[in-house]
C-alpha positions as CSV (number, residue, x, y, z in Angstrom):
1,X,12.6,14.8,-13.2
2,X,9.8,14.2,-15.8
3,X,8.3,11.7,-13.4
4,X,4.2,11.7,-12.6
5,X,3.3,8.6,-10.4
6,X,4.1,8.8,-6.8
7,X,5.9,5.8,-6.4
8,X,9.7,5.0,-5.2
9,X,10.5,1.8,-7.1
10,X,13.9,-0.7,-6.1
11,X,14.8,-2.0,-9.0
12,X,16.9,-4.9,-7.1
13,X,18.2,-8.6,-8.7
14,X,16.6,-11.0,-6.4
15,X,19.3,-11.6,-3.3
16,X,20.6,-8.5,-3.3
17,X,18.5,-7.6,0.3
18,X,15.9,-5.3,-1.8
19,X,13.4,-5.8,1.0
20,X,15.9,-4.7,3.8
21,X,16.3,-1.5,1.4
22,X,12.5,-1.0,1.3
23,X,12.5,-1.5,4.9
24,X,15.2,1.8,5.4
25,X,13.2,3.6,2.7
26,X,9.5,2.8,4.8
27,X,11.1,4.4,7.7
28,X,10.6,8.0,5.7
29,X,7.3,9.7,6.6
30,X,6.1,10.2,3.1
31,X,6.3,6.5,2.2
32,X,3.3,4.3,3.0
33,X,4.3,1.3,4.8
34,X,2.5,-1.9,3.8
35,X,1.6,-2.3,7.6
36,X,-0.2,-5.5,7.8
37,X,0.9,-6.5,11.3
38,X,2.0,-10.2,9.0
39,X,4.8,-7.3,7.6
40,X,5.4,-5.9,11.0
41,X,2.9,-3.2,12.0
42,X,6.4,-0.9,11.2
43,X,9.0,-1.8,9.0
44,X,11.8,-2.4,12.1
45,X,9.7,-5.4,13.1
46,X,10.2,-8.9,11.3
47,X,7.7,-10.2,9.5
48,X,5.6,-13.6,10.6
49,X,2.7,-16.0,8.7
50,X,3.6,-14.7,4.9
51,X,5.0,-16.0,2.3
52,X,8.8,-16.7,2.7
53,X,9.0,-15.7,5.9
54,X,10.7,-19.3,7.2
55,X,13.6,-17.7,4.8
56,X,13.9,-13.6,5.7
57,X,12.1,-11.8,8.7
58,X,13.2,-9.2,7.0
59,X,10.6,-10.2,4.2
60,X,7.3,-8.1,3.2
61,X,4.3,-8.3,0.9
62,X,2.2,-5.8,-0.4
63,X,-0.5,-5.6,2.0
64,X,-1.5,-3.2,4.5
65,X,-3.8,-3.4,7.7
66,X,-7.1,-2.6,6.0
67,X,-6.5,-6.2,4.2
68,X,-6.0,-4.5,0.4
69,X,-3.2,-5.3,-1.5
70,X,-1.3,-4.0,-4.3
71,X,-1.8,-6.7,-7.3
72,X,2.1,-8.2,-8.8
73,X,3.1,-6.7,-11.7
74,X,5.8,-7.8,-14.4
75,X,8.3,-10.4,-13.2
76,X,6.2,-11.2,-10.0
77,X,3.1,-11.1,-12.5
78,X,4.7,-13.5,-14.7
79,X,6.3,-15.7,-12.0
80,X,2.2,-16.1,-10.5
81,X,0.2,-15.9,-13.9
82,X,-1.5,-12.7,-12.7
83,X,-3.3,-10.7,-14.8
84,X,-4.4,-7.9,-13.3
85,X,-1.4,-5.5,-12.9
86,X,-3.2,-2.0,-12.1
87,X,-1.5,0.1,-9.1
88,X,-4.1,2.2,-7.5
89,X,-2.2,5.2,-7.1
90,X,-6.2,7.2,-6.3
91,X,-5.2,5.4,-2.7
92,X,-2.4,8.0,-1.6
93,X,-2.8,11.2,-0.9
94,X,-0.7,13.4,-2.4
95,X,2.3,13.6,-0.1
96,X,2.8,9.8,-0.1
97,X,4.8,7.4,-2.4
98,X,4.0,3.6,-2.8
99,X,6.8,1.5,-2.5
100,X,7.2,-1.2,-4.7
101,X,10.9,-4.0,-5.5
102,X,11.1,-5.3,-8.9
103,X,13.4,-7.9,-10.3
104,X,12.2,-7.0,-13.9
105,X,15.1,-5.3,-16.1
106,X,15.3,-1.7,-15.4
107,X,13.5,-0.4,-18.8
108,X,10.8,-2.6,-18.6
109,X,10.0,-1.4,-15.2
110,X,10.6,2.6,-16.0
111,X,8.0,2.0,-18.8
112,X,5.7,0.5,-16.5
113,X,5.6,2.7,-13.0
114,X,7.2,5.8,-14.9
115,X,8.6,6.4,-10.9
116,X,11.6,7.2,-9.0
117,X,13.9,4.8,-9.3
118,X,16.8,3.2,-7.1
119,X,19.1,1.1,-8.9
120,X,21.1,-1.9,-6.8
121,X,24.2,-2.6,-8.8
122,X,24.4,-5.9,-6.4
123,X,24.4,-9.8,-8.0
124,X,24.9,-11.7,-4.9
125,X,24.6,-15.5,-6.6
126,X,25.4,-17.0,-2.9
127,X,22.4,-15.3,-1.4
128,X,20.2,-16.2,-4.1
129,X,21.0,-19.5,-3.9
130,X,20.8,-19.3,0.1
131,X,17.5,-17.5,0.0
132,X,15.8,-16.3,-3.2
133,X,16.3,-20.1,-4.7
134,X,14.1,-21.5,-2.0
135,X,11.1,-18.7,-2.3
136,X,7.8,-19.6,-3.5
137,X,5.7,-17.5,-5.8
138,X,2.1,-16.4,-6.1
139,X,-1.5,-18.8,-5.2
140,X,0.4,-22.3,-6.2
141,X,3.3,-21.4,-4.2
142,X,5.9,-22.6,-6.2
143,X,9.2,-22.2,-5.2
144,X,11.7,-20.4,-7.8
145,X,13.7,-23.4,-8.5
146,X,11.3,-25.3,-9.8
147,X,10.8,-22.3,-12.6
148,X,14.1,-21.8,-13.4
149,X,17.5,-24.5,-14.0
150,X,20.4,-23.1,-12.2
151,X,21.9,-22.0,-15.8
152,X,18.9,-20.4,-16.5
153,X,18.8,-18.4,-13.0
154,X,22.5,-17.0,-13.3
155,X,21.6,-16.1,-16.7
156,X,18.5,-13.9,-15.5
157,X,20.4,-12.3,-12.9
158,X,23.3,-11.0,-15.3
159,X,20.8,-10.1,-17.9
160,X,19.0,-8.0,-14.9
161,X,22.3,-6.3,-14.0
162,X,23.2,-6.2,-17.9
163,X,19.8,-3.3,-18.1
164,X,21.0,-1.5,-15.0
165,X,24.0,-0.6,-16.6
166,X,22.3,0.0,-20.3
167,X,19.5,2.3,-18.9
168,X,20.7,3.6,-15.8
169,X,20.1,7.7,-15.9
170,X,20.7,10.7,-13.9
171,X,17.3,10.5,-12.6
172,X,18.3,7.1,-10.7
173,X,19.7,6.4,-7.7
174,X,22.1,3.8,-8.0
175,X,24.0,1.8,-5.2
176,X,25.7,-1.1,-4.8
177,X,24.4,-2.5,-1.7
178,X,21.8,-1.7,1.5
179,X,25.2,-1.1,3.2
180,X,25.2,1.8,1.4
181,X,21.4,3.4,2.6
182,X,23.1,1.9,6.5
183,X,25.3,5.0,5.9
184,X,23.4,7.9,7.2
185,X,24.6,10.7,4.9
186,X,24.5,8.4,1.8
187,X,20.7,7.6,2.7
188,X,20.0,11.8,3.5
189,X,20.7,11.5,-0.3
190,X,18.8,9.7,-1.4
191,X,15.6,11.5,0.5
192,X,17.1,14.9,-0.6
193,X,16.5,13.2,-4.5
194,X,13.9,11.3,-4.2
195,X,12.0,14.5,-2.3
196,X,11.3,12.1,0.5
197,X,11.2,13.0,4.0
198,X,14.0,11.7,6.9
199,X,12.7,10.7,9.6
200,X,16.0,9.8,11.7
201,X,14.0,8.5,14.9
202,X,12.7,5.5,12.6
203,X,15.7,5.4,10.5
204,X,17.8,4.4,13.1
205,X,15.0,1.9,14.6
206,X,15.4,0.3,10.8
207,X,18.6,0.2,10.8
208,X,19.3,-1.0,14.2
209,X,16.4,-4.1,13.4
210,X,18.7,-4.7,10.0
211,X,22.1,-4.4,11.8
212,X,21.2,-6.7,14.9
213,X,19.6,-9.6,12.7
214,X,21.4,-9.5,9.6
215,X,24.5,-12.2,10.7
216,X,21.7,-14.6,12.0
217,X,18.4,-13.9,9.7
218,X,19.6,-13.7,5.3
């Protein structure tokens, strides 16, 4: 892999559970969690107080219990007219990897985090409709469907899913859903690829936390 920054990146269409994927992925000792105890102080307990929470407990931001933050960057940049968009790798140590989910189409975001990539091959226009429709986004909380006409949101999503397929590579991981990481061998995989380290004690507290909510919490 010609990759440098130490960052494991979902590229996931919003819907499509990406934060219950970065919440299997946390549970790998190498990954910092963002453990804000808003988040869950660990990523197999449901968030509370942030953004969107009323919708997912299975929701997270990017901030950890020191009170910093990791700054949005290109569709969530966009969506909250943010300007800064620096990622302050200097705060890992070397063993770690950020985690970060993106909606942005998949070249856009290689160019940007130049990172290890997992691909969701997963356009779930219920649950975005359900869930993602009603989300609000960055200081003026706005929710997405005041930013986007229904038309305009289906289009996004297929044109999302249209650059997964374009620029896909064998450096990805691709998947269709978090069913797939909820299989133990097929996540043992992933860490095997993505050089990250299993830790099966808090994999299976993840897991559990996804598999006894998921009917009742979207």
């Amino acid at each position: 892999m010609n990759q440098t920054n130490p960052i494991i990146v979902i590229n996931a269409n919003m819907g499509s559970k990406g934060h219950q994927i970065g919440r299997l992925i946390a549970s790998c000792s190498n990954v910092k969690w963002y453990d804000h105890e808003w988040n869950g102080s660990n990523p197999w307990e449901p968030c509370k107080h942030i953004l969107n929470h009323e919708h997912s407990i299975f929701h997270f931001d990017r901030r950890f219990s020191d009170d910093t933050t990791l700054p949005p960057v290109l569709d969530f940049a966009e969506r909250s007219n943010h300007v800064d968009q620096n990622i302050p790798y200097e705060k890992l140590d070397k063993k770690q990897n950020f985690l970060y989910i993106t909606h942005s189409k998949l070249d856009e975001s290689r160019n940007y985090f130049n990172g290890k990539h997992l691909v969701v091959f997963d356009k779930d226009i219920k649950r975005f409709f359900e869930t993602s429709w009603n989300f609000k986004v960055g200081k003026t909380k706005t929710p997405i469907s005041e930013l986007y006409t229904v038309k305009q949101a289906k289009a996004m999503l297929q044109g999302v899913l249209d650059s997964y397929t374009a620029h896909i590579s064998n450096e990805d991981f691709a998947i269709h859903s978090v069913d797939d990481l909820l299989h133990k061998d097929m996540f043992k995989m992933l860490c095997s690829k993505f050089k990250l380290e299993f830790n099966e004690i808090e994999y299976n507290k993840v897991s559990k936390f996804i598999n006894d909510n998921s009917t009742n919490h979207r």
